[in-house]
C-alpha positions, 0 to 999 in steps of 0.5 A, a space after each residue: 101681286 097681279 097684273 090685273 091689281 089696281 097696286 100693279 097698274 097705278 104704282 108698280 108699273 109706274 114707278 119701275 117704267 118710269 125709273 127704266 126710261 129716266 136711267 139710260 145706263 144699261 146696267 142700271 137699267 138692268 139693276 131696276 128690272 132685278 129689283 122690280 121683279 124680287 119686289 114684284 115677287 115678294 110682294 105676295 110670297 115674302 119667304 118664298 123670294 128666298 126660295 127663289 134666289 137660292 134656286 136661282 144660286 144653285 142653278 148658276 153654278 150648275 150652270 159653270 159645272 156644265 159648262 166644263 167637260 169633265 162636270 157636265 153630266 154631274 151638273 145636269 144631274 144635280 140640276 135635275 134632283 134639285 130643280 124636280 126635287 124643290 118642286 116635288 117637294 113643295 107640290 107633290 109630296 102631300 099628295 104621295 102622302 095621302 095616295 099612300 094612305 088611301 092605297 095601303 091603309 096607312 096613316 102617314 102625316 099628310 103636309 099641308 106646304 104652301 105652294 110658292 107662286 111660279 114654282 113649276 116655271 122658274 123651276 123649268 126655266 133654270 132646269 133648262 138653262 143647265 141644260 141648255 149650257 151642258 148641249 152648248 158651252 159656250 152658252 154658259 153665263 158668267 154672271 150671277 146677276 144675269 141669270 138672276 134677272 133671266 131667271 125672275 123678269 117679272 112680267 114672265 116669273 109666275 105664270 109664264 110664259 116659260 121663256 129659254 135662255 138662248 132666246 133672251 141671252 142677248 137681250 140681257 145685255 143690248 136691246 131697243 127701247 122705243 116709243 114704237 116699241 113701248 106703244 106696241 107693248 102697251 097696246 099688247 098688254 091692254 089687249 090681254 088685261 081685257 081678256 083676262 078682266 072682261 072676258 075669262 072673269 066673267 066666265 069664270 064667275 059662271 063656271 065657279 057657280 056651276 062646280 060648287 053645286 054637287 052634280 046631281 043638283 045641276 041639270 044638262 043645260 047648267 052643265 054644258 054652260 060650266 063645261 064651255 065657261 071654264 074652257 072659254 076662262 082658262 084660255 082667256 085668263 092664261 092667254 090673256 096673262 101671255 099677251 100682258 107678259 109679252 106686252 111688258 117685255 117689248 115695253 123694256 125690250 125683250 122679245 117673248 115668243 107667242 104662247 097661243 095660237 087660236 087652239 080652238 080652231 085646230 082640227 085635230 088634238 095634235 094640232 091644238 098642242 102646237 097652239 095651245 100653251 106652246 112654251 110648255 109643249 115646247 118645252 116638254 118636247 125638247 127636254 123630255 120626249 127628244 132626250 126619251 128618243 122621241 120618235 126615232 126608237 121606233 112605234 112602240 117606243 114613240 108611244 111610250 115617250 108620247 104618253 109619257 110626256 101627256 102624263 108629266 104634262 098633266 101632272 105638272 099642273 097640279 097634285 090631283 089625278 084630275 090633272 093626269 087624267 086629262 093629260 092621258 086624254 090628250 095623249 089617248 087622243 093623240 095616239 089614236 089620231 097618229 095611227 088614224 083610229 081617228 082618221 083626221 088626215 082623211 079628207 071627209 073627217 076634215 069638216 067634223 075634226 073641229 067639232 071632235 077637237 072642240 069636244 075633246 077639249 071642252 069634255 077634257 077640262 071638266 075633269 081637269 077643272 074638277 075637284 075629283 074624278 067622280 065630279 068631272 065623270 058626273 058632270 060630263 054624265 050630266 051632259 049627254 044623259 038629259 039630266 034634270 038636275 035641281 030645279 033652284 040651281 039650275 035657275 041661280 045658274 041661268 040667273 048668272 047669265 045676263 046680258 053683260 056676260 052673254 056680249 063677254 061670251 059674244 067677244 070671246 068666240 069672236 077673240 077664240 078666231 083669227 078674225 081681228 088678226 087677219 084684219 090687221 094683216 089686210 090692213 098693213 098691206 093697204 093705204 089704211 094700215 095708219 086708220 088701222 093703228 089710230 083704231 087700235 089704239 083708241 080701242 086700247 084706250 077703252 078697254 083699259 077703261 073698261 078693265 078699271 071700272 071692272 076692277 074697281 066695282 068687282 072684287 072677282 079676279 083671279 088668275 087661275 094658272 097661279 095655282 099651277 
C-alpha cells in the first residue's frame, strides 16, 4: 500500500483517523495506530510483518541488555550482527553470489530473495535504538508494545524518514491532537502527494523512456532531458513521501524532523548533504563516521572515515556498484572540496558553485539510476560528445514532452527553491498571514483534486525509493 493509492486515501486513512479521534483514550489510541501500521505493512508484504515483528522482538531485548552494564557492549553487538545480518541477507547476498561468479569463475547458486518493503529503514532505526540505550540507560524502553509502535508507525515505516527514538519516546505516551494540528498536517500531506503524483510521475515517465532505450539509440539532447528528469523525480518522489510521512505524524501528534532542505540550491556537495536526505546523513554521521573517529584521528584518518561512510551510503541503497560508485562520487567530490582542490570556500568560485553542484548531482544520479556502470558512463558520453542517437527514439522521447509535463517541469524548478517558503515566512509576519492560510489551504484543496484525477486516469505511480 502507498500512500499515493486510491485504497490508502479512501479507506485507510479514513477508517484509522477517524477510530484515532473517536477513541480519546490514549492507549487505545496507541493500540489503533499499531494496528493500523501491521495492517498497513502486511497489506503488500503479508510474510514480511513477520520479519518485521521478530526484528523488532529481538531489538527489544537487546534494547534491555544494553541497558545493564554488564550486557551493553554484547547487545550492541548482537543488535549489529542481527540487524546488518537481516539485511545482507535479504538485500546482498545475491549480489556477493554473482560478483563471486564474475571475479572467480565460479558458478555459486545466485538467489533470487525477494526484498521486504523498508527493510534498510526499520533495520536502522531499531539498530539505533540499541544503540542509542547503550550511550544512555536510562533511555531504555520497558515496553514491547512501544517499541512496536516506535519501530513501525506507518507513515515513516517504508521509506522513511528514519526517525531516532530520542526524538519521539515521549510522544509515544503524551502528545496533542488539534484541529490546528490536524489541518496543518493534512495541508502537509496534500502538499507532498502533489509532488510525488504531479510532478516526480510526470518526470518519471520521461525519464523511464529515456533508460529503456540502449544509449547508443539516444541522442545528446533525450539524454540530458533522462538525466535532469530522473534528478527532478527522485527528489520529488522521495521529498514528496517525507512531506506525506511528516504530514501524518502531525495529524496523530508526532513531531518528524525535515528530511529535505532545497539540496539543489547548495553550492557546494558538502552543503547538498545537509540538505538532502538528512535523516540518512545524519544517521551515517552519528552511528558510523563518529564511532569511526570522525574528524579527530587526524586527515588521513577523516578521509578514510569520510569515504568509508560515501561507500556504506551508496551501497545502502541497493545491491549494484551503480550505487556505490555515486556514493564515491559524492565522497570524491567531498574530499576534494575539504582540502580545496575544489576552491568552494573562495569567493570567485562561489558564483560558478551552484552550477558544479548541480552538475555533479545531475551526472552522478545517471550512473545511480543506471541499470549498469556501462549504461550511466554511456549516457553521460552521450551528454558532452553531441551524440546523434537514433533518429526515431529521439523523436518518441521528445514526443513525451507535452505540455502537461513542460508546466510539471515549470512547478518543479519553482518547488526545488525556497520561493513559496519565503513567501510564507514574509506573510506570517504581516496583517495577511490569515489571506495567506485561506490560500493555502484552498490550494490544498486543489492539488488533491488534481492528484485524484491523475490517480484515477494513470495507472503510473511508483514510489521508486521502495526499492531501496
Amino acid at each position: 500500500m502507498t500512500f499515493s493509492s486510491v485504497i490508502f486515501l479512501f479507506m485507510f486513512l479514513p477508517v484509522t483517523f477517524l477510530l484515532y479521534a473517536v477513541i480519546k483514550q490514549k492507549t487505545a489510541r496507541n493500540i489503533i495506530l499499531a494496528a493500523a501500521s501491521l495492517v498497513f505493512y502486511a497489506f503488500g508484504e503479508p510474510i514480511a510483518v513477520f520479519i518485521m515483528i521478530i526484528s523488532i522482538i529481538f531489538n527489544y531485548m537487546f534494547g534491555i541488555m544494553a541497558s545493564k552494564k554488564q550486557h551493553d557492549k554484547l547487545a550492541v553487538l548482537l543488535a549489529v550482527c542481527v540487524n546488518i545480518g537481516l539485511l545482507i541477507f535479504y538485500k546482498y547476498t545475491g549480489f556477493f553470489a554473482q560478483t563471486i561468479n564474475d571475479i572467480a569463475g565460479t558458478s555459486l547458486p545466485v538467489p533470487n530473495i525477494r526484498l521486504p518493503i523498508g527493510i534498510s529503514f526499520f533495520t536502522f532505526q531499531g539498530l539505533s535504538y540499541v544503540i542509542d540505550v547503550y550511550r544512555d540507560k536510562k533511555s531504555v524502553q520497558k515496553s514491547l508494545f512501544s517499541v512496536l509502535l516506535y519501530i513501525s508507525f506507518f507513515p515513516q515505516l517504508i521509506a522513511g524518514p528514519i526517525v531516532r527514538y530520542e526524538d519521539i519516546a515521549k510522544q509515544l505516551g503524551e502528545r496533542e491532537f488539534t484541529a490546528d494540528r490536524v489541518s496543518r498536517g493534512i495541508c502537509r500531506f496534500i502538499f507532498g502527494l502533489g509532488k510525488k503524483v504531479l510532478i516526480a510521475n510526470q518526470m518519471g515517465f520521461v525519464a523511464d523512456k529515456v533508460f529503456s532505450y540502449e544509449p547508443g539509440q539516444v541522442g545528446m539532447l533525450p539524454s540530458w532531458i533522462g538525466a535532469v528528469c530522473y534528478t527532478l523525480q527522485i527528489f520529488f518522489d522521495f521529498s514528496g513521501y517525507s512531506d506525506m510521512a511528516i504530514g501524518l505524524g502531525c495529524m496523530f501528534g508526532f513531531d518528524f524532523k525535515e528530511n529535505f532542505n532545497y539540496p539543489f540550491i547548495a553550492p557546494s556537495i558538502q552543503d547538498f548533504w545537509r540538505r538532502w536526505h538528512i535523516s540518512l546523513s545524519t544517521w551515517f554521521k552519528e552511528y558510523v563516521y563518529i564511532p569511526l573517529g570522525g574528524n579527530r584521528k587526524g586527515r588521513l584518518r577523516t578521509t578514510f572515515n569520510k569515504l568509508i561512510v560515501f561507500f556504506l551510503t551508496g551501497f545502502w541503497h541497493g545491491a549494484n556498484f551503480t550505487f556505490i560508485v555515486w556514493g564515491m562520487l559524492h565522497g570524491a567530490c567531498q574530499m576534494l572540496e575539504t582540502y580545496q582542490v575544489i576552491p568552494t570556500k573562495k569567493k570567485w568560485f562561489k558564483p560558478i558553485g551552484h552550477i558544479y553542484t548541480l552538475l555533479v548531482v545531475v551526472l552522478a544520479f545517471v550512473i545511480f539510476r543506471a541499470d549498469t556502470l556501462t549504461q550511466g558512463f554511456s549516457l553521460i558520453g552521450n551528454m558532452f560528445t553531441f551524440a546523434s542517437g537514433d533518429s526515431a527514439v529521439n523523436s518518441e522521447i521528445l514526443s513525451c514532452t507535452s505540455f502537461v509535463f513542460l508546466l510539471a517541469l515549470a512547478f518543479a524548478l519553482v518547488l526545488s527553491t525556497p520561493v513559496f517558503r519565503n513567501m510564507r515566512e514574509k506573510a506570517s509576519q504581516s496583517d495577511g498571514a490569515a489571506l495567506y492560510d485561506y490560500a493555502a489551504y484552498a490550494g490544498s484543496l486543489v492539488i488533491l483534486a488534481l492528484c485524484i484525477l491523475s490517480l484515477i486516469s494513470s495507472k503510473y505511480n511508483p514510489f521508486i525509493y521502495f526499492r531501496f
